[in-house]
C-alpha atoms as an extended CHARMM CRD file, in Angstrom:
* protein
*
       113  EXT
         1         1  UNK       CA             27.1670000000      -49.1400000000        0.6350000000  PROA      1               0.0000000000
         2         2  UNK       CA             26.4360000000      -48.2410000000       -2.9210000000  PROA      2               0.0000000000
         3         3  UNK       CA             29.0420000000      -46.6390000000       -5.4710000000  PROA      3               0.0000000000
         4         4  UNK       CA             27.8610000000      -43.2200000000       -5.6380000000  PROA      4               0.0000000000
         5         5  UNK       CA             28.4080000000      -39.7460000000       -3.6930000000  PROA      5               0.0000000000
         6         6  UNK       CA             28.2620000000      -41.2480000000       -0.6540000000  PROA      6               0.0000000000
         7         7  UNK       CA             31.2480000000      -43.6340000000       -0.7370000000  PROA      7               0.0000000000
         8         8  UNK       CA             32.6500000000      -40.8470000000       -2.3680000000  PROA      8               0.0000000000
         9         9  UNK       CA             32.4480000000      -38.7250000000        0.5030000000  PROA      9               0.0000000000
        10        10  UNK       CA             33.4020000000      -41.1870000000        2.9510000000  PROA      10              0.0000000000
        11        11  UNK       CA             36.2240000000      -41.8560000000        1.5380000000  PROA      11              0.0000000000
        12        12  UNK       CA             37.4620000000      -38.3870000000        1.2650000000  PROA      12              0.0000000000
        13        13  UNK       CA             36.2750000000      -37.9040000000        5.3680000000  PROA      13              0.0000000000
        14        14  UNK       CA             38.3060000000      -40.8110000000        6.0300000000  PROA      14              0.0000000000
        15        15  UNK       CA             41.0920000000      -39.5280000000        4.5230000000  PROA      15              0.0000000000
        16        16  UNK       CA             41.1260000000      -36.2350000000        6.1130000000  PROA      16              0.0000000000
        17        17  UNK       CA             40.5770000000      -37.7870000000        9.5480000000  PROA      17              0.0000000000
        18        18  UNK       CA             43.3790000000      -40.4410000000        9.6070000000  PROA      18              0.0000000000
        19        19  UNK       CA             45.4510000000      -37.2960000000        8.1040000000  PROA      19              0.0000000000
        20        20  UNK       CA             44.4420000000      -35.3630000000       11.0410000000  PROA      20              0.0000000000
        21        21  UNK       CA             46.5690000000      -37.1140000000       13.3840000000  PROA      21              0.0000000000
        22        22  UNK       CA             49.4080000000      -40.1950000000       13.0390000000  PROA      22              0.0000000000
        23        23  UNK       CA             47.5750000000      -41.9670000000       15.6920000000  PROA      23              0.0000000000
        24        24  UNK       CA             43.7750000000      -41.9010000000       14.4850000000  PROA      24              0.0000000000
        25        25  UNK       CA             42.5850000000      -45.4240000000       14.4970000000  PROA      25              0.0000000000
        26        26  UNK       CA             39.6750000000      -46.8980000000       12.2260000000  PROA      26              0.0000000000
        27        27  UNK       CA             37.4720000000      -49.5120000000       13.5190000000  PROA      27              0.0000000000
        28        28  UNK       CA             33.8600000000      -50.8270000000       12.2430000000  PROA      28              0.0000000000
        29        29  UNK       CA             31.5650000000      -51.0340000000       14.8350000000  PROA      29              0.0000000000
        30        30  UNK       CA             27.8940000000      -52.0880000000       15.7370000000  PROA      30              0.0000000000
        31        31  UNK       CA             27.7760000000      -54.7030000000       12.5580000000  PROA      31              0.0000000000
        32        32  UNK       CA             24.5500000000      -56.0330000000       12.2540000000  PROA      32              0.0000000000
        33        33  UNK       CA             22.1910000000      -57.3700000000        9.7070000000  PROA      33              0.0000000000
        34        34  UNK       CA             21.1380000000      -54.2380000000        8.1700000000  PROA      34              0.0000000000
        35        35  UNK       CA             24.5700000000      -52.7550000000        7.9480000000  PROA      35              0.0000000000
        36        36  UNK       CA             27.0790000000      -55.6980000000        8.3100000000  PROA      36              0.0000000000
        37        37  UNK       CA             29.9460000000      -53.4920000000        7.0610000000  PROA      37              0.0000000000
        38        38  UNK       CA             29.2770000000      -51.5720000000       10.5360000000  PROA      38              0.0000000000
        39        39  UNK       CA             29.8810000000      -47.8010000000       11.4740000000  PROA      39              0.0000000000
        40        40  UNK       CA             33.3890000000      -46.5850000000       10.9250000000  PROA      40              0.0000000000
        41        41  UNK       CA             34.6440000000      -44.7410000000       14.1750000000  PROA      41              0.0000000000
        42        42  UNK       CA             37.8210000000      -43.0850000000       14.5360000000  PROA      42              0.0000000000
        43        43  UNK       CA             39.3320000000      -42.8530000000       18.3030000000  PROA      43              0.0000000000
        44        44  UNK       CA             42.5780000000      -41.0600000000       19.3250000000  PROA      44              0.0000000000
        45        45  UNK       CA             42.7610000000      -41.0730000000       23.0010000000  PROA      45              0.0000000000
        46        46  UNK       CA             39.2240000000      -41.5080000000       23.0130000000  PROA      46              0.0000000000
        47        47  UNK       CA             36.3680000000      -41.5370000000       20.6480000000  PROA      47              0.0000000000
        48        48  UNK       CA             36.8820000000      -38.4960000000       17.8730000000  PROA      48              0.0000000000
        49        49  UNK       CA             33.6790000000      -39.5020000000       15.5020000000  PROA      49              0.0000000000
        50        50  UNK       CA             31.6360000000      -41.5430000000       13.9270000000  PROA      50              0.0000000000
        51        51  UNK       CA             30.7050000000      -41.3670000000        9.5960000000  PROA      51              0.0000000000
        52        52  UNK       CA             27.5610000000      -43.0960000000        9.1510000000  PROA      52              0.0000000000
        53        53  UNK       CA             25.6920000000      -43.2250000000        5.6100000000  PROA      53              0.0000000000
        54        54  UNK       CA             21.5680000000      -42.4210000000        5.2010000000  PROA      54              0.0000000000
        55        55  UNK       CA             19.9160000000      -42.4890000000        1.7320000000  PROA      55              0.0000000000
        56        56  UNK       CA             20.1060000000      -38.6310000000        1.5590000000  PROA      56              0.0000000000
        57        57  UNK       CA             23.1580000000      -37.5630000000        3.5850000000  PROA      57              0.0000000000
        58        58  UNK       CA             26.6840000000      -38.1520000000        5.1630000000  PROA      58              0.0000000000
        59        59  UNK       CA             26.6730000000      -37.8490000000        8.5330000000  PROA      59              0.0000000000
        60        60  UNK       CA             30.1720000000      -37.6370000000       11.0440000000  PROA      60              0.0000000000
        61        61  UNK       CA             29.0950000000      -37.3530000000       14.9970000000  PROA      61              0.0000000000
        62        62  UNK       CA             31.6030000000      -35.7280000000       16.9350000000  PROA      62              0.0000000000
        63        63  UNK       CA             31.6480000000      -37.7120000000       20.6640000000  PROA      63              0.0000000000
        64        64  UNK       CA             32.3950000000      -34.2440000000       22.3000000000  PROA      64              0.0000000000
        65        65  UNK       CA             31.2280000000      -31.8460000000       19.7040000000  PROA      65              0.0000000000
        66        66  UNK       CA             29.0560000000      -29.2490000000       22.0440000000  PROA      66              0.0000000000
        67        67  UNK       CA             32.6780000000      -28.9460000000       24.0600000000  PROA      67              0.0000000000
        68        68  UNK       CA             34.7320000000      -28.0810000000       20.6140000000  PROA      68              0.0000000000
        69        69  UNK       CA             35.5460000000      -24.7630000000       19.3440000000  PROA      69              0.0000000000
        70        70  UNK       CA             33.5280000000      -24.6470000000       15.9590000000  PROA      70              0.0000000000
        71        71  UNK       CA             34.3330000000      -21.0510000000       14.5760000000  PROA      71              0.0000000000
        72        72  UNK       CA             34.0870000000      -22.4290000000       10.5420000000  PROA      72              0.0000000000
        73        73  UNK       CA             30.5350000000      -23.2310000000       11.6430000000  PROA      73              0.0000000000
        74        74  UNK       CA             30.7380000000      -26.8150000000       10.1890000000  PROA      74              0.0000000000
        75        75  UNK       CA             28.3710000000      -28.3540000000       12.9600000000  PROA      75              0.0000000000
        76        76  UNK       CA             24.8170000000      -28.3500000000       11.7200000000  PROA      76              0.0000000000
        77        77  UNK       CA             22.7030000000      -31.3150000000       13.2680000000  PROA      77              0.0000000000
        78        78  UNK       CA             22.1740000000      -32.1830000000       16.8560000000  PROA      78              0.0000000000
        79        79  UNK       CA             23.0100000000      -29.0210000000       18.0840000000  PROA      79              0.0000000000
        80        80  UNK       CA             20.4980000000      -29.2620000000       20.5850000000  PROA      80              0.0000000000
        81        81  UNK       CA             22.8560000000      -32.6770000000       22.0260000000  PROA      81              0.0000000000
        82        82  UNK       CA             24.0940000000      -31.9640000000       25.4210000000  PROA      82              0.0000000000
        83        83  UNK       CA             27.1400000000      -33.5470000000       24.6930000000  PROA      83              0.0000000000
        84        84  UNK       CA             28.0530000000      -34.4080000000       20.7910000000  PROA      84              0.0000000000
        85        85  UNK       CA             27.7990000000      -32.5870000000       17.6770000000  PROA      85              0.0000000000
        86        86  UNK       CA             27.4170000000      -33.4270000000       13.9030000000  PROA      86              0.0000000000
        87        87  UNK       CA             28.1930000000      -32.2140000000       10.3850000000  PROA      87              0.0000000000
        88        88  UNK       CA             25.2310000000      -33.4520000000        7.7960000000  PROA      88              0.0000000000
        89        89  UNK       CA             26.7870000000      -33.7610000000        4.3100000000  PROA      89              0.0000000000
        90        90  UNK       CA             24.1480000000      -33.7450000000        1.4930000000  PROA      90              0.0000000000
        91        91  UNK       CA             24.7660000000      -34.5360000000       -2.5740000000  PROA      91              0.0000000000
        92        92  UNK       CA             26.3090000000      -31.3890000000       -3.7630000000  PROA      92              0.0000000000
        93        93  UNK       CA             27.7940000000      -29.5920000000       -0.2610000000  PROA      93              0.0000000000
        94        94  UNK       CA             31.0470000000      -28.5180000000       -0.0550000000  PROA      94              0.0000000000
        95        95  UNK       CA             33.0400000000      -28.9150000000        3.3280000000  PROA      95              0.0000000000
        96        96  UNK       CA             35.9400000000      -26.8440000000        4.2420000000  PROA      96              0.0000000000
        97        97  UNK       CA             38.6010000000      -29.2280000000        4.8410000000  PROA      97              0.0000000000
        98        98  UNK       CA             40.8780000000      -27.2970000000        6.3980000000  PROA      98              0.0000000000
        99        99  UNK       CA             38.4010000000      -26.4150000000        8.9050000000  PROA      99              0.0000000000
       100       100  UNK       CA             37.5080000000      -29.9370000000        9.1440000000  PROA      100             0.0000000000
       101       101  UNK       CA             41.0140000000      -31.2490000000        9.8290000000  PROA      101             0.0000000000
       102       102  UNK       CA             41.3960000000      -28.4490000000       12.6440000000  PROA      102             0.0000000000
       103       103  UNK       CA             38.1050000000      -29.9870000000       14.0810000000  PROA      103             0.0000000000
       104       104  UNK       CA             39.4320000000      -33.3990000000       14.3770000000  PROA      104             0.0000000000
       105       105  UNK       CA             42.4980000000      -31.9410000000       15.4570000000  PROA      105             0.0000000000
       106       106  UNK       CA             40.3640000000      -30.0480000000       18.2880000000  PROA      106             0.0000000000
       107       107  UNK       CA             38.6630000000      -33.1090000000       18.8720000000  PROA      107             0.0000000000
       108       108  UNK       CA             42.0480000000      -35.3230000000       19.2680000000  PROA      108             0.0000000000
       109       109  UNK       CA             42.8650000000      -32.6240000000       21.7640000000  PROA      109             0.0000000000
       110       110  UNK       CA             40.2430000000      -32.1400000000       23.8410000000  PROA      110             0.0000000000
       111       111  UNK       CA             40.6810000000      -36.1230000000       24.1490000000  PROA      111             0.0000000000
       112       112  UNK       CA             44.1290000000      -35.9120000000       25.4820000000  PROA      112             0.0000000000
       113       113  UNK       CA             43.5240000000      -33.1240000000       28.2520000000  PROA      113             0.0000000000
């Protein structure tokens, strides 16, 4: 991945998540040729989400995102998915990341039960 918003942004997701709870795990998954770094996921009990990059956005998948309690209204793509949700992040958007934390936090939880 380049050095511009987008690692930017990552980075600052990734902090928030592994903030979100002391046992959020990292991994890089589905490595290929076209994106040998992989897709970063982040499980607790279970799958949480998923940060991949695209030339115009940021995007985090939430496994079980149609099942979370998303009051702050941070979902905004696939919310037509039966089963996950996800937060697009373009150049420029702010994210609430308090409201963000308590959605990993939700997510974390609704792993656990």
């Amino acid at each position: 991945m380049s050095d511009d918003w987008r690692s930017e942004t990552v980075e600052k997701l990734r902090t928030l998540i592994l903030a979100a709870d002391p046992d959020m795990v990292e991994e890089a998954k589905w490595r290929k040729a076209s994106n040998p770094d992989g897709v970063p996921t982040f499980s607790c009990a279970g799958l949480v989400c998923t940060v991949e990059t695209y030339k115009d956005k940021v995007k985090l998948t939430f496994a079980k995102g149609a099942s979370l309690d998303d009051s702050a209204g941070l979902f905004n793509a696939s919310l037509d998915a039966g089963t996950r949700r996800a937060i697009d992040i373009h150049e420029g958007d702010a994210l609430d990341e308090d409201a963000f934390v308590g959605l990993v936090q939700n997510a974390v939880a609704a792993n656990r039960s």
